[in-house]
SEMAR-798486 format. One line per 2 residues: number of its first residue (from 1); their letters; for each residue x, y, z of N, C-alpha, C. Coordinates in nm, 2 decimals. Layout:
# residues N
NUM	a	X Y Z X Y Z X Y Z ~ ...
END
This chain:
# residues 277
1	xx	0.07 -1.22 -5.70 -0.02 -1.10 -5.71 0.01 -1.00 -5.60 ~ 0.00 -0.90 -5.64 0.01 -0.75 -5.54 -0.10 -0.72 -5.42
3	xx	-0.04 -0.70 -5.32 -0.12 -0.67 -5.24 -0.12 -0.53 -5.13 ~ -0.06 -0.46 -5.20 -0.04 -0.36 -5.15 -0.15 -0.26 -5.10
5	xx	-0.30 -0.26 -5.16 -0.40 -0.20 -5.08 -0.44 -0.26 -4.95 ~ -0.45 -0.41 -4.93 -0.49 -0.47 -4.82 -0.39 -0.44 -4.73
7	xx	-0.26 -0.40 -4.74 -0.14 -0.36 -4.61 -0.18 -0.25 -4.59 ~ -0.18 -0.16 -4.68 -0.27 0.02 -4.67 -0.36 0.02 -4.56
9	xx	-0.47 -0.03 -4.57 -0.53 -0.06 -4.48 -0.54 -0.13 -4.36 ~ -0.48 -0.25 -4.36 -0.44 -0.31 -4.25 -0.38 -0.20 -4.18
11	xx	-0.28 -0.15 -4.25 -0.20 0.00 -4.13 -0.31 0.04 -4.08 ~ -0.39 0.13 -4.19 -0.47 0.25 -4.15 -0.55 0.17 -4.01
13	xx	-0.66 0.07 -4.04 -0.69 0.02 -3.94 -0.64 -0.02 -3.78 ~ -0.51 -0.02 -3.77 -0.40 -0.05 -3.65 -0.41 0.09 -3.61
15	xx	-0.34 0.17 -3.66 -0.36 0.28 -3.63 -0.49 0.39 -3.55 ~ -0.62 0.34 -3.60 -0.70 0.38 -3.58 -0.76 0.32 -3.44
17	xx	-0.75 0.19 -3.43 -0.76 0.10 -3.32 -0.71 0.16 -3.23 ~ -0.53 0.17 -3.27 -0.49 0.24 -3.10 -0.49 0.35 -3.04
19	xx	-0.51 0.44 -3.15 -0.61 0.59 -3.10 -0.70 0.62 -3.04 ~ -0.82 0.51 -3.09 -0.93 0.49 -2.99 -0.87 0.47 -2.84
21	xx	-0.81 0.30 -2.85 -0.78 0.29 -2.69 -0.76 0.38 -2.57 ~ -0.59 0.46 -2.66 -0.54 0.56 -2.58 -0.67 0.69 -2.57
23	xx	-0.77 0.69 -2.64 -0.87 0.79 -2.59 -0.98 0.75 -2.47 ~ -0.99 0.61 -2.46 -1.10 0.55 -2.40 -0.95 0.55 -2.25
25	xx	-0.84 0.52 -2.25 -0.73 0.51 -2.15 -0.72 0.62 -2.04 ~ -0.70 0.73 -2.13 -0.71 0.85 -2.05 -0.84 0.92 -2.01
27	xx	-0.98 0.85 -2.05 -1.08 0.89 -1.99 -1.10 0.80 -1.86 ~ -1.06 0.71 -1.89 -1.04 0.62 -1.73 -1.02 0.67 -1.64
29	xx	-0.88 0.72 -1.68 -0.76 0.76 -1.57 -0.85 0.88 -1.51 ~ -0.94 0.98 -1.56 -0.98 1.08 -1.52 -1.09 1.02 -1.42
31	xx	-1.16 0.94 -1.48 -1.27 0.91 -1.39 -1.23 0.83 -1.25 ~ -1.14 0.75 -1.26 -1.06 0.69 -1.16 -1.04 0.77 -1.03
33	xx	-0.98 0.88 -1.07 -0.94 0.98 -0.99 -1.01 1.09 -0.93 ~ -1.13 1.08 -0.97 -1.24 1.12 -0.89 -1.34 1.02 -0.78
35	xx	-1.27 0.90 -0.78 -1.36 0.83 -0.67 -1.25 0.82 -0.59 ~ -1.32 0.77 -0.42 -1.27 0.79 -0.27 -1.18 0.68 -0.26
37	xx	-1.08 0.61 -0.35 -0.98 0.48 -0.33 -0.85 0.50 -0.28 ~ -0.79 0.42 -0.29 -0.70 0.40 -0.14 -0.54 0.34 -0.15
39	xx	-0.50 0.20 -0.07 -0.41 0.16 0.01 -0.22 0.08 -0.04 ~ -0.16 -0.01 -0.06 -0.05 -0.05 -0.01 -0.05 -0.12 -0.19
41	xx	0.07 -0.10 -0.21 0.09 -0.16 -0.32 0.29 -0.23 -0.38 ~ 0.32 -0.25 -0.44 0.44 -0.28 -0.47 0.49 -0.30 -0.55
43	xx	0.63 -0.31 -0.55 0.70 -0.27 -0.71 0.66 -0.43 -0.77 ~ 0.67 -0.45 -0.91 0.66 -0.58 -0.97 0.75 -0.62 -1.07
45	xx	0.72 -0.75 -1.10 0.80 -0.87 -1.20 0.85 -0.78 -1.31 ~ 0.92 -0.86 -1.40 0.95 -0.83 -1.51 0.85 -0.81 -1.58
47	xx	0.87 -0.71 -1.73 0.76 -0.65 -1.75 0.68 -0.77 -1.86 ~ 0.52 -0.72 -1.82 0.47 -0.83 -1.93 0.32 -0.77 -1.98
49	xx	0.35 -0.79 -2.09 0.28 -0.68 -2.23 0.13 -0.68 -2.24 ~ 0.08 -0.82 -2.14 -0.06 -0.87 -2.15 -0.12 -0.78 -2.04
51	xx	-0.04 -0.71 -1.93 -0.13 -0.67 -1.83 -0.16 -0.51 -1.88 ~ -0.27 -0.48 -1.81 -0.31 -0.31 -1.85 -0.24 -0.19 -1.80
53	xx	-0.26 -0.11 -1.79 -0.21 0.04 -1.73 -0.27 0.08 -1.56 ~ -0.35 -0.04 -1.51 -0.40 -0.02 -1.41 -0.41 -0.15 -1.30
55	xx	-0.37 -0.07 -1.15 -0.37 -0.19 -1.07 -0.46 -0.14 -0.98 ~ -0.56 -0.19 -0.94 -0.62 -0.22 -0.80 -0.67 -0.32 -0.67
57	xx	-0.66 -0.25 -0.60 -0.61 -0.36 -0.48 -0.71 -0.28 -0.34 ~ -0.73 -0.39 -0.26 -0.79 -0.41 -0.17 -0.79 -0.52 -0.05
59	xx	-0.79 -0.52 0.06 -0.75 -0.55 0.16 -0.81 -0.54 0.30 ~ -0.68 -0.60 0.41 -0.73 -0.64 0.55 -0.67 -0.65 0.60
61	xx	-0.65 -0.58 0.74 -0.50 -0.59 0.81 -0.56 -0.63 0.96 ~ -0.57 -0.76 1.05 -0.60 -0.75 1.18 -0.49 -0.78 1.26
63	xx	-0.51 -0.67 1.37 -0.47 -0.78 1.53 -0.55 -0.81 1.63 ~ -0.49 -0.82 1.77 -0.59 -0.83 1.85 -0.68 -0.74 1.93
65	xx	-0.64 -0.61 1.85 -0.71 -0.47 1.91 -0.70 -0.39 1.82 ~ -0.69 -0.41 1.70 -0.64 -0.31 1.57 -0.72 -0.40 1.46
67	xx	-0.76 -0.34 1.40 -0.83 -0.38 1.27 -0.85 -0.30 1.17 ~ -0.81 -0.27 1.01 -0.81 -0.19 0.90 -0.85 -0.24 0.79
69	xx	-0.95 -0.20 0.70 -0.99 -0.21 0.58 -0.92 -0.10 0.45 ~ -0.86 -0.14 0.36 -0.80 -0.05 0.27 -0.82 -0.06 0.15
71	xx	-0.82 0.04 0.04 -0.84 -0.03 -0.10 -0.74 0.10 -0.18 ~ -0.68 0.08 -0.29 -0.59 0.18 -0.35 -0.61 0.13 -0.51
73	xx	-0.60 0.23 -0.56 -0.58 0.24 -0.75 -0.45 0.29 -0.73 ~ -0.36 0.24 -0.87 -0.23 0.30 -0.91 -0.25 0.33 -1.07
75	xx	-0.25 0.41 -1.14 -0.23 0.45 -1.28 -0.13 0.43 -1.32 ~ -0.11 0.42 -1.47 0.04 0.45 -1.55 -0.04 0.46 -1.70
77	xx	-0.13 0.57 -1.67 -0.21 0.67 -1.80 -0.10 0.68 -1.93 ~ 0.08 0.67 -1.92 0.11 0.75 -1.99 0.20 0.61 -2.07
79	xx	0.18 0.49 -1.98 0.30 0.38 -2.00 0.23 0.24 -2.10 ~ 0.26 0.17 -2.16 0.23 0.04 -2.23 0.13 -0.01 -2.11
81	xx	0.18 -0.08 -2.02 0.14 -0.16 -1.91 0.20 -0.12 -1.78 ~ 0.15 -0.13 -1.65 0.20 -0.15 -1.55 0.33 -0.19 -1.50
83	xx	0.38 -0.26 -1.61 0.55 -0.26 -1.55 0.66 -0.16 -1.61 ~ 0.56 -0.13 -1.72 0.66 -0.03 -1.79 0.71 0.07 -1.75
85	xx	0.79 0.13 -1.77 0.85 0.26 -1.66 0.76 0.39 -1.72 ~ 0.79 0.48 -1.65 0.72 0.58 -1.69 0.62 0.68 -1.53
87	xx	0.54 0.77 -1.57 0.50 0.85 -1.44 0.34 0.76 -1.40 ~ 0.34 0.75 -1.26 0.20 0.72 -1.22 0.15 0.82 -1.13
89	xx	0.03 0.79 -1.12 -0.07 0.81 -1.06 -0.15 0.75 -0.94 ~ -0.14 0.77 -0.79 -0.15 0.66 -0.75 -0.25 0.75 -0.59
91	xx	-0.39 0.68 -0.59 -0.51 0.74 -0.49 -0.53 0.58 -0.36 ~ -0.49 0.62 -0.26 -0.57 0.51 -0.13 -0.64 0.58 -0.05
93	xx	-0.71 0.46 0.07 -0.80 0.53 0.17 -0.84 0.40 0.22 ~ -0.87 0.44 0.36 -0.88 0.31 0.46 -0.95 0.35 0.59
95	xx	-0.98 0.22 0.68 -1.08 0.30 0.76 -1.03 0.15 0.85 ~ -1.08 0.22 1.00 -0.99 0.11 1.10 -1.02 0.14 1.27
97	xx	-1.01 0.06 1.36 -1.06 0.08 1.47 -0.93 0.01 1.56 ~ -0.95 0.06 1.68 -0.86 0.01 1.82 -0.87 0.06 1.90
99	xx	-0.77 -0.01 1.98 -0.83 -0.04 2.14 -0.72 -0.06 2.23 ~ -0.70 0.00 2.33 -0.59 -0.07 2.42 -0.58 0.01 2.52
101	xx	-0.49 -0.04 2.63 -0.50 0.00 2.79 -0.33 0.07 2.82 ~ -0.35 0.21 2.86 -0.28 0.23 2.94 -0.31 0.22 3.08
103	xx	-0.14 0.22 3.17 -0.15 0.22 3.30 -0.15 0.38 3.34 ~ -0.28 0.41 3.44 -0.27 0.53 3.43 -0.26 0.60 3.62
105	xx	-0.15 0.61 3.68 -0.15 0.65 3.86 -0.18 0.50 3.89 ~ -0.15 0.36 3.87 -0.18 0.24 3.93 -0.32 0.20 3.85
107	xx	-0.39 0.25 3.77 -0.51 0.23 3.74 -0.47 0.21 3.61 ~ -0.56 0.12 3.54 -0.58 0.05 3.39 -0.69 0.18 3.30
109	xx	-0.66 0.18 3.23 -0.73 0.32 3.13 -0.75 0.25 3.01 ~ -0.90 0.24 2.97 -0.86 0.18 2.89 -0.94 0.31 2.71
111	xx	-0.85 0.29 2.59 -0.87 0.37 2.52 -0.90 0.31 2.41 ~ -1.02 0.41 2.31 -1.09 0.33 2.22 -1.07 0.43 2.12
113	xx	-1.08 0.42 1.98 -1.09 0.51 1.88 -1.08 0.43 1.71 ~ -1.11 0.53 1.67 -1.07 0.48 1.51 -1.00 0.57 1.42
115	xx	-1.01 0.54 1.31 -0.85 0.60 1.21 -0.95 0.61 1.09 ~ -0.95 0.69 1.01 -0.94 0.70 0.88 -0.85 0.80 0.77
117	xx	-0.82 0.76 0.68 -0.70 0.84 0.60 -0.70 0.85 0.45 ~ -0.63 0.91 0.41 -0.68 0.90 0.24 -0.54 0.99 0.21
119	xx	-0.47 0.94 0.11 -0.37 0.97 0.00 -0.41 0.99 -0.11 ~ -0.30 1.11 -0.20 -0.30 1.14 -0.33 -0.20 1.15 -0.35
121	xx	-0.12 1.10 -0.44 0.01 1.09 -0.49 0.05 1.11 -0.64 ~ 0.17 1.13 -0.64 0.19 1.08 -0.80 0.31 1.08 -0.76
123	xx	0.42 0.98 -0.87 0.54 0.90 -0.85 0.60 0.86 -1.01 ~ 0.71 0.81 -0.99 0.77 0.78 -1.14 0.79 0.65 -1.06
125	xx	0.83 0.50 -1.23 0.84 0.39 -1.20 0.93 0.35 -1.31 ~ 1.06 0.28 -1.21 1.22 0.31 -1.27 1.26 0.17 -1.32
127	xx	1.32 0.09 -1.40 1.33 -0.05 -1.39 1.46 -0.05 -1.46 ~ 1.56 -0.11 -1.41 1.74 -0.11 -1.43 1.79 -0.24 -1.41
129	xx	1.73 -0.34 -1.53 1.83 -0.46 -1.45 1.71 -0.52 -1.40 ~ 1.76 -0.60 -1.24 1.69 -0.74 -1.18 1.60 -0.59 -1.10
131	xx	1.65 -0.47 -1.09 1.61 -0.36 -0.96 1.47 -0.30 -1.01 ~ 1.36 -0.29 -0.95 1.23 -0.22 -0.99 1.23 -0.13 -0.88
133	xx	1.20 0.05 -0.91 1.17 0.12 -0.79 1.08 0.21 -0.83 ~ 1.03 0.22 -0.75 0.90 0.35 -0.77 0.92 0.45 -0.59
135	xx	0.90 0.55 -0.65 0.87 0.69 -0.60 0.80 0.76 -0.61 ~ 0.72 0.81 -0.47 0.55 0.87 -0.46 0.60 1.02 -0.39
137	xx	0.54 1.11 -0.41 0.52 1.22 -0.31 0.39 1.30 -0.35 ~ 0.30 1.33 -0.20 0.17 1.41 -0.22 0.16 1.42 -0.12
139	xx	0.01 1.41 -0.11 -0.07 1.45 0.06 -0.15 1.36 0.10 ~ -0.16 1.34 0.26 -0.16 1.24 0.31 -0.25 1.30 0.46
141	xx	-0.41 1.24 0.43 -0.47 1.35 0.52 -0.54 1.22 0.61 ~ -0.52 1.19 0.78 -0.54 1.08 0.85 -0.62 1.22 0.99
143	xx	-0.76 1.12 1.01 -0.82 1.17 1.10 -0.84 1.06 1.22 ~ -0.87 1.09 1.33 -0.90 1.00 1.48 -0.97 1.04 1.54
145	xx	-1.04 0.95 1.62 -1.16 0.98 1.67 -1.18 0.91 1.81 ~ -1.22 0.94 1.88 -1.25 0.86 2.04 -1.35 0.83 1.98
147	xx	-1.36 0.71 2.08 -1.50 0.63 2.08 -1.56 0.60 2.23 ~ -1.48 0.63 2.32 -1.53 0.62 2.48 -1.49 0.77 2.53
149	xx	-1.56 0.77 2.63 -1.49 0.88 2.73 -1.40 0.88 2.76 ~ -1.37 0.74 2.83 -1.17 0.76 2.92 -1.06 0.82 2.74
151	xx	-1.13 0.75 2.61 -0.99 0.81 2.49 -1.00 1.00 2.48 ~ -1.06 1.07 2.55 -1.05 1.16 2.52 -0.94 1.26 2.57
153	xx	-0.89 1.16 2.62 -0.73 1.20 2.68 -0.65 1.21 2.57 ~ -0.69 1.11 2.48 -0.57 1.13 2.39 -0.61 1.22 2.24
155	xx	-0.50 1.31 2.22 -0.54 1.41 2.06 -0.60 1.35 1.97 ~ -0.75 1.42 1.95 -0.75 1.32 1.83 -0.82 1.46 1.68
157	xx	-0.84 1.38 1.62 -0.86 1.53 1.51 -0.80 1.47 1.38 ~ -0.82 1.57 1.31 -0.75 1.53 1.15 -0.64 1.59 1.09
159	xx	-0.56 1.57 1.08 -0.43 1.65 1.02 -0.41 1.60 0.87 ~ -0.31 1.69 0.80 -0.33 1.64 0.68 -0.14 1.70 0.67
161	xx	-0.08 1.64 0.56 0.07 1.71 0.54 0.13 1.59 0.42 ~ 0.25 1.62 0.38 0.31 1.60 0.27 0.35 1.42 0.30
163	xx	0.37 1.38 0.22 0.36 1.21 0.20 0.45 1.19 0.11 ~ 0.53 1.07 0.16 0.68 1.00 0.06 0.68 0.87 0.05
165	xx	0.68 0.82 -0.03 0.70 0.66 -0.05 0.82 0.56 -0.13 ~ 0.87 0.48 -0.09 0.92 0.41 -0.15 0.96 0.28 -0.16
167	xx	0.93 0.24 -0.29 0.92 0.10 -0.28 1.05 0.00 -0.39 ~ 1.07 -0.08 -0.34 1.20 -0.15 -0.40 1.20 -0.27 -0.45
169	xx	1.20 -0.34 -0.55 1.17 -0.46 -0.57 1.33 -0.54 -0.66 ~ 1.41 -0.66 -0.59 1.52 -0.69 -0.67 1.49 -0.84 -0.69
171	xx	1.49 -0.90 -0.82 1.49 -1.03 -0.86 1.65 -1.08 -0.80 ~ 1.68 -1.18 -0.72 1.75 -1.25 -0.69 1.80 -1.38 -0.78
173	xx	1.84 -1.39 -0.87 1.83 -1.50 -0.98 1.70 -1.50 -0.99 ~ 1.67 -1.63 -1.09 1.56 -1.69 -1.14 1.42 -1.75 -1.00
175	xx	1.45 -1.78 -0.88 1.35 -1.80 -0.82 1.36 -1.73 -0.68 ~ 1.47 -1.61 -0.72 1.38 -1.56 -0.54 1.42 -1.38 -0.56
177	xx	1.40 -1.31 -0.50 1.32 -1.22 -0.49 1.30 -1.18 -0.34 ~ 1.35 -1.03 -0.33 1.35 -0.93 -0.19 1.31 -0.81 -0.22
179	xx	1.19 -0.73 -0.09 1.11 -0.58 -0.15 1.13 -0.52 -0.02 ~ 1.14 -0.39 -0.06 1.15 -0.31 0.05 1.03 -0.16 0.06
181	xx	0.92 -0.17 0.15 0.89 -0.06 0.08 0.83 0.02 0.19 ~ 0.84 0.21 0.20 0.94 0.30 0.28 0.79 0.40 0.30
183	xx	0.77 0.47 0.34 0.65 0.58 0.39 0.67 0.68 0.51 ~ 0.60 0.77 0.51 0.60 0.88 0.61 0.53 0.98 0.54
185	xx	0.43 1.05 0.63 0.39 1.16 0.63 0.41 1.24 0.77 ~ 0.40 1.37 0.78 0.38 1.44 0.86 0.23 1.43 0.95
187	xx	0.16 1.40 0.92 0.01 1.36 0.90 0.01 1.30 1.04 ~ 0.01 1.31 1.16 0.00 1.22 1.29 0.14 1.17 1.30
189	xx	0.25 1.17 1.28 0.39 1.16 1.25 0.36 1.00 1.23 ~ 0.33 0.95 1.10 0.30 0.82 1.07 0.41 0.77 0.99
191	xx	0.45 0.68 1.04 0.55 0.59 0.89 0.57 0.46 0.89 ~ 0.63 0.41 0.80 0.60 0.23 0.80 0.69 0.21 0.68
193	xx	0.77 0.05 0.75 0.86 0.04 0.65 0.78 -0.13 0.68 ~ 0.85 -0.26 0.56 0.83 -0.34 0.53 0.91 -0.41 0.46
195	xx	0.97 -0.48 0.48 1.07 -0.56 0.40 1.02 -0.71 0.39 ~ 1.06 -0.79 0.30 1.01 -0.90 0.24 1.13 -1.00 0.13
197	xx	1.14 -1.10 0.17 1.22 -1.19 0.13 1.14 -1.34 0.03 ~ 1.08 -1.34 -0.06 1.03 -1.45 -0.11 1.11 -1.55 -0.19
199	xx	1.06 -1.67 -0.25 1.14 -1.78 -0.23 1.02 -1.85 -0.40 ~ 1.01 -1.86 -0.51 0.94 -1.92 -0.60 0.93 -2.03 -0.56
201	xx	0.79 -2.10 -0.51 0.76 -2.25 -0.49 0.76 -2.32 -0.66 ~ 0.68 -2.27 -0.76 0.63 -2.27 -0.85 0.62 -2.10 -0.89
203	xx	0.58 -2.11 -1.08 0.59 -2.02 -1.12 0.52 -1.88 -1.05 ~ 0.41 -1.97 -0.97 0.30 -1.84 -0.96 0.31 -1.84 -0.80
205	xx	0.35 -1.91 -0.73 0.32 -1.93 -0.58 0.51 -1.87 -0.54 ~ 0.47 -1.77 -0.47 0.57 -1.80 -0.34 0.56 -1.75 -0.16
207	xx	0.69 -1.75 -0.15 0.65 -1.78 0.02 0.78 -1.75 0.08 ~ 0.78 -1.71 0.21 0.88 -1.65 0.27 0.88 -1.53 0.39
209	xx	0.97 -1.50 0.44 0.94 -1.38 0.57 0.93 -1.29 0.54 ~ 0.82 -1.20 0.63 0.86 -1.03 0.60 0.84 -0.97 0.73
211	xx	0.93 -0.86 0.75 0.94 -0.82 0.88 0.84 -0.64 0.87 ~ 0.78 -0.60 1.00 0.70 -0.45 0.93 0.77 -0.40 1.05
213	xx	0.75 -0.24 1.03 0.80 -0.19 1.17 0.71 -0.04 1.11 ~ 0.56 -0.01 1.23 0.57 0.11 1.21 0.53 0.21 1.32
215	xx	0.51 0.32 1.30 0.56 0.42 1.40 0.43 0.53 1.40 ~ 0.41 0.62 1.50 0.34 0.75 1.46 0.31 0.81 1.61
217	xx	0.30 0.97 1.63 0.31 1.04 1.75 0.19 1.05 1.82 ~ 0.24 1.04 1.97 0.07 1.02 2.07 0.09 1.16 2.12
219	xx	-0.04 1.21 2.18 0.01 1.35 2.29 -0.12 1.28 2.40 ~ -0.11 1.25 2.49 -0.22 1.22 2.57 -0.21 1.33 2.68
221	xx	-0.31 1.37 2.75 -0.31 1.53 2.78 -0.31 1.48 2.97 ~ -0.33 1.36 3.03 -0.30 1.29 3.12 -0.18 1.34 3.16
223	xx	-0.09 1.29 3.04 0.07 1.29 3.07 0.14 1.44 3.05 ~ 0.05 1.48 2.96 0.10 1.64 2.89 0.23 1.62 2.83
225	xx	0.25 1.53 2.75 0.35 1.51 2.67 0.37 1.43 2.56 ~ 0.45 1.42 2.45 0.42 1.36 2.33 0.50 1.19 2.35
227	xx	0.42 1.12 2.31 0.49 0.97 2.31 0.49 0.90 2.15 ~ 0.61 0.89 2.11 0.60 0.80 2.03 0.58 0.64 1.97
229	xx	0.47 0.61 1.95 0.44 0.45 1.94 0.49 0.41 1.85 ~ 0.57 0.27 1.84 0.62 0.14 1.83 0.58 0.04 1.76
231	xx	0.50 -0.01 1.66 0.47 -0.17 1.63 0.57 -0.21 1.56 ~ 0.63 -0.34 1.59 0.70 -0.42 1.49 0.63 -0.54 1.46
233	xx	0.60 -0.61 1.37 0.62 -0.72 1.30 0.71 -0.81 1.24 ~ 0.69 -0.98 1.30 0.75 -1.04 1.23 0.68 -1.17 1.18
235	xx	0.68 -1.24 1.07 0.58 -1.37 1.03 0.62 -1.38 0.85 ~ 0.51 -1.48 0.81 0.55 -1.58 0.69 0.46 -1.47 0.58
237	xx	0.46 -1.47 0.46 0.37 -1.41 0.35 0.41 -1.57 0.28 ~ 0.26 -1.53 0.18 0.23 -1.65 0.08 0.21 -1.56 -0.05
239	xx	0.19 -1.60 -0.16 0.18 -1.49 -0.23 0.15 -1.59 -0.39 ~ 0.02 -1.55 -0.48 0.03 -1.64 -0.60 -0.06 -1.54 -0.71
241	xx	0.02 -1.58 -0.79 -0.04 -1.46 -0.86 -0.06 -1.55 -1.04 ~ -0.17 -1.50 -1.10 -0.17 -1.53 -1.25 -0.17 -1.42 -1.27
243	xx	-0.27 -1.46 -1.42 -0.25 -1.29 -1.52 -0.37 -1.26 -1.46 ~ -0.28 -1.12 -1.50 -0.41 -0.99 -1.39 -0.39 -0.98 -1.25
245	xx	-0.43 -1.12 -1.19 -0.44 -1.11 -1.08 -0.30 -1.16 -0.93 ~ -0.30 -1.07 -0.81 -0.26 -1.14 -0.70 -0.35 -1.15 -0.64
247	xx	-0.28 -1.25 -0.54 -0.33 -1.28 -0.42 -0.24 -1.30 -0.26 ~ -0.24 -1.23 -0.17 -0.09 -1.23 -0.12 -0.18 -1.27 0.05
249	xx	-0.15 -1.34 0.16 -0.19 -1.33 0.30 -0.02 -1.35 0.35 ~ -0.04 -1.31 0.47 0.05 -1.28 0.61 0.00 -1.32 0.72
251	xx	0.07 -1.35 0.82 0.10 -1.35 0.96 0.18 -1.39 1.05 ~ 0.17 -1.38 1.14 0.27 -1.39 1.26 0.24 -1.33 1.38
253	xx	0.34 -1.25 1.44 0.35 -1.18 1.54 0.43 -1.05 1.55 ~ 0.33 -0.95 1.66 0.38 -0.83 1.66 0.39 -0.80 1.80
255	xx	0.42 -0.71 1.84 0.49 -0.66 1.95 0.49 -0.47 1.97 ~ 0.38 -0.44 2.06 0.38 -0.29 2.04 0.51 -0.26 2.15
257	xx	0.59 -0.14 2.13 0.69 -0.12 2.19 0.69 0.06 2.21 ~ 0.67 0.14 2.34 0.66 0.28 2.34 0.66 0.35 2.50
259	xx	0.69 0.44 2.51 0.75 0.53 2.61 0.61 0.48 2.71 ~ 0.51 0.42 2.71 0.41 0.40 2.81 0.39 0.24 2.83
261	xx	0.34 0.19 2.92 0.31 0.05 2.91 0.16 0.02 2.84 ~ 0.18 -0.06 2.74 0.08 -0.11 2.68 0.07 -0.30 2.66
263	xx	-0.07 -0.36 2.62 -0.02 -0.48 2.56 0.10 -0.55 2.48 ~ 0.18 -0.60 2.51 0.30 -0.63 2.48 0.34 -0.68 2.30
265	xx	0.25 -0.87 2.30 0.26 -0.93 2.16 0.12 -0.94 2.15 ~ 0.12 -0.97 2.05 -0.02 -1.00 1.97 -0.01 -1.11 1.79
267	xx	-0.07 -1.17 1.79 -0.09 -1.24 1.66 -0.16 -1.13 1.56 ~ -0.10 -1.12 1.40 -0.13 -1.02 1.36 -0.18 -1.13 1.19
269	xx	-0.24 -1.09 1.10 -0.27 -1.14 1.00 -0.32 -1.04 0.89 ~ -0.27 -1.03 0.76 -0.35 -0.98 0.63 -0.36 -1.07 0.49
271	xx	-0.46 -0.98 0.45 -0.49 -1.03 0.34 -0.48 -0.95 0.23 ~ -0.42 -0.96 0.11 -0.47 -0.81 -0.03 -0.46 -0.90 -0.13
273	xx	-0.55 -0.85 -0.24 -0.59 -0.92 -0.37 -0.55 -0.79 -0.45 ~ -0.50 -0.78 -0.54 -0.49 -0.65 -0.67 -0.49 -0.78 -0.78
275	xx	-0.57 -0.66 -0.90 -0.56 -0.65 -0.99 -0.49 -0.60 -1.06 ~ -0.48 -0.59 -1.19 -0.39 -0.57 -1.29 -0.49 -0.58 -1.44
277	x	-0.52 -0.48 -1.53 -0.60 -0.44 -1.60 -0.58 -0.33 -1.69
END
């Protein structure tokens, strides 16, 4: 028997379905991008058809005088899914406190303040092979604040300036996997690199080193000159992810390193969960 009206329709039907989506997709993406979101994200796996056009992520970064909360959305309004290549969209923001002692004429000084910052970007997302890269540029607007009297020595205020990012992700055969991912703004002269070496325990779990190193300009009005500060990091990441979701923590040890004397190491730890939707 002939069935050629029921395929008619079956089309028309498909068709109509994915019209809708992509209309309800791009209303997202607008609404998305009018709330205050945020932070750190990274290239991913091979691509897979079940996850959505949207990743969000949120987080925790401590040490023993530094402490940050972060949260970021990334779009791909224009792509199948999240791994698919094509242009994103990508909004963070984060909020953070510290603390620490300079030596000031023989005397300990000690300085208190907090950080808040917020990015807007957009970037393309490249996939060649085992190589995943993405590329961001926008603006990148970080304020500081004293919180004692003795910090008002040091600049603090809000600056805002242009923002670059890059991030690198290469599958090493079938179970291991190295990421590299690159930043700077003019914005407080802030930048931060990150590199990462993982190791597949199991499909979903892995584990392995990653080293951070980041940077950004002091003017303390004591000294009347500009100093540039130092953190490096070194320690283990864990990392396990299903559908939709990660889950990644860190730690180890860091080491501030800069033209003044400050606390030297410190034990450092994070945490970030993203979605995928």
């Amino acid at each position: 028997m002939c069935r050629q009206p029921d395929l008619v329709w079956s089309s028309v039907a498909a068709i109509v379905r994915r019209t809708r989506t992509s209309a309800v997709a791009l209303a997202c993406a607008s609404g998305l991008l009018t709330s205050p979101i945020s932070a750190e994200a990274q290239a991913g796996e091979p691509a897979q058809p079940q996850y959505g056009w949207r990743e969000v992520w949120s987080g925790g970064d401590a040490m023993r005088d530094v402490w940050l909360l972060y949260s970021g959305v990334t779009l791909a309004p224009w792509s199948e899914h999240v791994y698919d290549p094509g242009w994103r969209i990508r909004s963070q923001a984060g909020y953070g406190r510290y603390n620490y002692v300079l030596q000031s004429g023989g005397a300990a000084v000690a300085y208190n303040g907090e950080v808040t910052y917020a990015d807007a970007l957009i970037g393309y997302h490249w996939r060649n092979g085992n190589l995943t890269a993405k590329a961001f540029g926008g603006l990148s607007v970080i304020e500081h604040k004293a919180l004692a009297q003795a910090s008002s020595g040091r600049v603090v205020g809000l600056e805002w300036g242009p923002k670059a990012m890059l991030e690198l992700w290469l599958n090493v055969g079938a179970a291991q996997y190295t990421s590299l991912n690159l930043s700077f703004t003019t914005a407080h002269g802030t930048a931060a690199a990150r590199w990462r070496w993982g190791a597949k325990l199991a499909d979903a779990l892995s584990i392995g080193p990653e080293l951070r190193f980041d940077t950004n300009a002091l003017r303390y009005q004591s000294y009347d000159e500009i100093f540039d500060s130092y953190l490096g990091r070194a320690g283990l990441f864990l990392t396990y992810k299903w559908t939709g979701v990660e889950v990644s923590v860190a730690g180890g040890v860091s080491a501030n390193v800069s033209g003044i004397e400050t606390d030297a190491i410190s034990p450092y730890a994070t945490v970030n969960v993203l979605f995928q939707f």
